[in-house]
C-alpha positions as CSV (number, residue, x, y, z in Angstrom):
1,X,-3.2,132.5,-67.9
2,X,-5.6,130.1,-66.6
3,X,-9.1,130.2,-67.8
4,X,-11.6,128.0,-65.5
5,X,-15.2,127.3,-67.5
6,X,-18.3,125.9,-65.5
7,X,-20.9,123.5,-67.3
8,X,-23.8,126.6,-66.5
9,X,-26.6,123.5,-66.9
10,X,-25.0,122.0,-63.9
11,X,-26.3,123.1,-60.4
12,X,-24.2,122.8,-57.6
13,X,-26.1,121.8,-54.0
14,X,-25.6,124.1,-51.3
15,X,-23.3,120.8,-49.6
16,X,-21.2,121.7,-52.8
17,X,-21.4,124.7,-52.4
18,X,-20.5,124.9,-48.6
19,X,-17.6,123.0,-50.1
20,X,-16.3,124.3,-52.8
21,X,-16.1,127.8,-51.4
22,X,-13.8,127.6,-48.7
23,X,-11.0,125.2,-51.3
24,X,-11.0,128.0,-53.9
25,X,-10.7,131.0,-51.5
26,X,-7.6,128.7,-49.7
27,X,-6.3,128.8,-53.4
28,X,-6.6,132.1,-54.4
29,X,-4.7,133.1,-51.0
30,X,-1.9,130.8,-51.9
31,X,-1.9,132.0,-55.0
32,X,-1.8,135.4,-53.8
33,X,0.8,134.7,-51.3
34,X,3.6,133.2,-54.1
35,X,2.7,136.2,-56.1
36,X,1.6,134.0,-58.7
37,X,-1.6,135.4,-58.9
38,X,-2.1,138.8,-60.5
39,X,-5.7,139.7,-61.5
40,X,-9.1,137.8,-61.3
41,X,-12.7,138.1,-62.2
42,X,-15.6,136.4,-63.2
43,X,-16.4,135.5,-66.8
44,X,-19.3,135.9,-68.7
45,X,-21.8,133.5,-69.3
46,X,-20.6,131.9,-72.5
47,X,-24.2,133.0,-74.2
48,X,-22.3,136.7,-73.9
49,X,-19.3,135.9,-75.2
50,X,-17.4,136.8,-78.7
51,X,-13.7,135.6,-79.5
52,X,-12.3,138.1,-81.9
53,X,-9.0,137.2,-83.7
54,X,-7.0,138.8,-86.4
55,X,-5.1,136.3,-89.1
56,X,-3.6,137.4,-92.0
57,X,-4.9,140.8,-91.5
58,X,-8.4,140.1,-91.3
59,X,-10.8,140.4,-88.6
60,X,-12.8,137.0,-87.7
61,X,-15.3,137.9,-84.9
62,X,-17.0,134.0,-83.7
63,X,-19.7,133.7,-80.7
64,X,-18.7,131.9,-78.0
65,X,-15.4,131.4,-75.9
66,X,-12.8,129.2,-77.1
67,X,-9.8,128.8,-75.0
């Protein structure tokens, strides 16, 4: 599993952008191509989020994402 988090104060330019775009989609394609890849989707913003574990048989429910 790989889990890839964005600083969401961080803005990227639309040069970054432009950039960024093509290298991740190149990625994901050679990902795809290995068979490496199985499944991918966008998180939620990390506001959203809730990590819920069990330990010891009880239920701990925390907000945010911790990977």
């Amino acid at each position: 599993m790989m889990l890839v988090c964005r600083d969401p104060s961080i803005e990227l330019t639309p040069e970054e952008r432009t950039t960024i775009g093509p290298e991740v989609e190149a990625w994901v394609q050679e990902m795809d191509r290995r068979g490496v890849r199985v499944q991918g989707q966008l998180l939620s913003d990390v506001q959203d989020a809730t990590t819920i574990r069990v330990r010891g048989g009880e239920v701990l429910i925390v907000d945010g994402p911790f990977a």
